[in-house]
N, C-alpha and C positions, 0 to 999 in steps of 0.2 A: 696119475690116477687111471684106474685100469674103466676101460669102456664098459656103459651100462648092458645087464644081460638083456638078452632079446626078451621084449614082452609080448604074450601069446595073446593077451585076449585081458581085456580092464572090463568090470562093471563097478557103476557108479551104486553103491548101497544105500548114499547119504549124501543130499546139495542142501549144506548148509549158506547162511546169508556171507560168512567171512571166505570159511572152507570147506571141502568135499570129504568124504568117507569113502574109498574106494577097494576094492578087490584085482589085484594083480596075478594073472597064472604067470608067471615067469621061469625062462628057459634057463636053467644052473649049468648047465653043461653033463653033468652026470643023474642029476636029475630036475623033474618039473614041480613047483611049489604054488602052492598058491599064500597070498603075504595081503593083510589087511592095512590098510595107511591112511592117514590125514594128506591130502594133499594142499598144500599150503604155498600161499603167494608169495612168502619170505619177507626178512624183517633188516632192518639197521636198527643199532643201538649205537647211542650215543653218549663216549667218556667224557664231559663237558668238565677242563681240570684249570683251575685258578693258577694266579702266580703265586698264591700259597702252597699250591700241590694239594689243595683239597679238591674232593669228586661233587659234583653235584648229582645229588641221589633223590627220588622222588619214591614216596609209600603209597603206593596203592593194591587196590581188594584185587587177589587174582581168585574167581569164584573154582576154575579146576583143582586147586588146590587148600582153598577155602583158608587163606591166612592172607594179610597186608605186607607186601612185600615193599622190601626197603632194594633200589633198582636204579639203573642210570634210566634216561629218558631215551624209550623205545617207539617203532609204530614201523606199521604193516607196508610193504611195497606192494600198494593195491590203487595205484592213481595212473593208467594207461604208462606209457613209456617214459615214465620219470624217470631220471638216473639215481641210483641212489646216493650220492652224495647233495641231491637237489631234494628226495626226501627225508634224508638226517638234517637236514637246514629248516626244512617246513616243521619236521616233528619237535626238535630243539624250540624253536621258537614255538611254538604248541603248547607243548608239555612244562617247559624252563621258561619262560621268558625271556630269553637268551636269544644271541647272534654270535658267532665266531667269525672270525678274518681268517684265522688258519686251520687247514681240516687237513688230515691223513688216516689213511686205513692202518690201523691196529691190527685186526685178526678176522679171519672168516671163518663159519663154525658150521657146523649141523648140528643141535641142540637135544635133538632125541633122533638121528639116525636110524633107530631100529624100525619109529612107529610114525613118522613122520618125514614128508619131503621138505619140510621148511628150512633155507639156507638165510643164513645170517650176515652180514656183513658189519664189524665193530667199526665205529671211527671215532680217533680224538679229534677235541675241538679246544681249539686254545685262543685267545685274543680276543675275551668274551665281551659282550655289551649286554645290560639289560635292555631290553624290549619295554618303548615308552609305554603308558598303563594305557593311555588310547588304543595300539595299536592292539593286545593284549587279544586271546584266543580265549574264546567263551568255554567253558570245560565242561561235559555232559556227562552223563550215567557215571560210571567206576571213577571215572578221572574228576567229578564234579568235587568229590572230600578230598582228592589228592595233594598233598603236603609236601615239600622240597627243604631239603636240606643239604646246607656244605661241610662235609666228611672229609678231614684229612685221609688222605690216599694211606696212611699206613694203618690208621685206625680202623678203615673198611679192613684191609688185608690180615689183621688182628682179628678182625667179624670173623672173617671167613673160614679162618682154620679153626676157629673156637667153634666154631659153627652155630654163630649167630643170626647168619644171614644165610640166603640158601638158589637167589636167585640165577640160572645158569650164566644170564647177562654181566651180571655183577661181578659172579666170580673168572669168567674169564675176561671179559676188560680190565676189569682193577689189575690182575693178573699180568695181560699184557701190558698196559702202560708203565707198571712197576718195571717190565722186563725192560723197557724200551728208555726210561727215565734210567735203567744202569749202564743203558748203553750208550748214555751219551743223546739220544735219540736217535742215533744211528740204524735202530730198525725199523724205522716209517716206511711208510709205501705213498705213493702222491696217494691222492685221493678220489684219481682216476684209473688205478691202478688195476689191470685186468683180474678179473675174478674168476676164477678158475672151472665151476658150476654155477653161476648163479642162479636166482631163479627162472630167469626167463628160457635160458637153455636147459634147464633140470624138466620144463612144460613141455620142449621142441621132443624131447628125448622119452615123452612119456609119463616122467616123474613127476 
């Protein structure tokens, strides 16, 4: 991946409670641009797949785009130096009810690229347990109506190309897993597997 262009000069337009709005003059080499962007803390998403080879998929209200998205169970790297496979474990359990024994990185993304710094990191989770109803994560605002359901893996990928379902999360997990489930599983990554930009180096670097 080719090194980020020199940045001239950020103003901050917008400090929202999640994420920022920002303005970049940046150096292209042939010429200077200025580039408006969300700057974002970055996210895991989590393929949580049975020994049926069903996904566990959760619908909830996305207000930016004003429809109930049918989604694997997602959440924000915004809790100090977590790693992210310690917050695909917290959000799992959050979101699912869920605990996994065995985790691996599936795919890393940028999600919108063009208008956003938010880097992604997918991970399967296999070897599930439900989470006893005691220990259970009280759910607020969007996630309070949130509904879960298990989607055989081919039937989401049926969703997809019909274009049924629309979420970027969904369709590239479902995606990779499908790809990784042909391979044998032979294209996992551990689960500590170095990330290429993550977020915290995409912050060091400006982005």
């Amino acid at each position: 991946m080719a090194a980020p262009r020199p940045t001239l000069a950020r103003h901050e337009r917008f400090e929202g409670r999640v994420w920022n709005l920002v303005s970049d003059e940046v150096e292209l080499g042939h010429a200077r641009v200025t580039r408006d962007f969300v700057q974002h803390t970055g996210a895991v998403v989590m393929v949580a797949l049975n020994e049926a080879d069903e996904m566990y998929l959760v619908r909830q209200y996305r207000h930016p785009v004003g429809v109930e998205c049918w989604e694997p169970p997602a959440g924000l790297l915004d809790v100090g130096d977590e790693l992210p496979v310690e917050a695909a474990k917290r959000e799992l359990h959050e979101e699912a009810d869920l605990t996994a024994a065995t985790w691996h990185v599936l795919a890393d993304f940028f999600p919108s690229g063009g208008g956003s710094s938010e880097a992604v990191r997918g991970f399967l989770a296999r070897d599930l347990a439900t989470v006893p109803e005691a220990e259970r994560h009280v759910r607020t605002d969007e996630e309070h109506d949130m509904v879960g359901a298990w989607v055989p893996l081919d039937d989401v990928l049926a969703a997809i190309t019909a274009g049924r379902v629309h979420a970027s999360s969904l369709v590239v997990g479902a995606m990779a897993v499908d790809r990784a489930r042909r391979a044998g599983w032979t294209t996992l990554r551990p689960a500590d597997a170095p990330w290429l930009l993550p977020p915290a180096d995409r912050r060091r670097h400006g982005v």
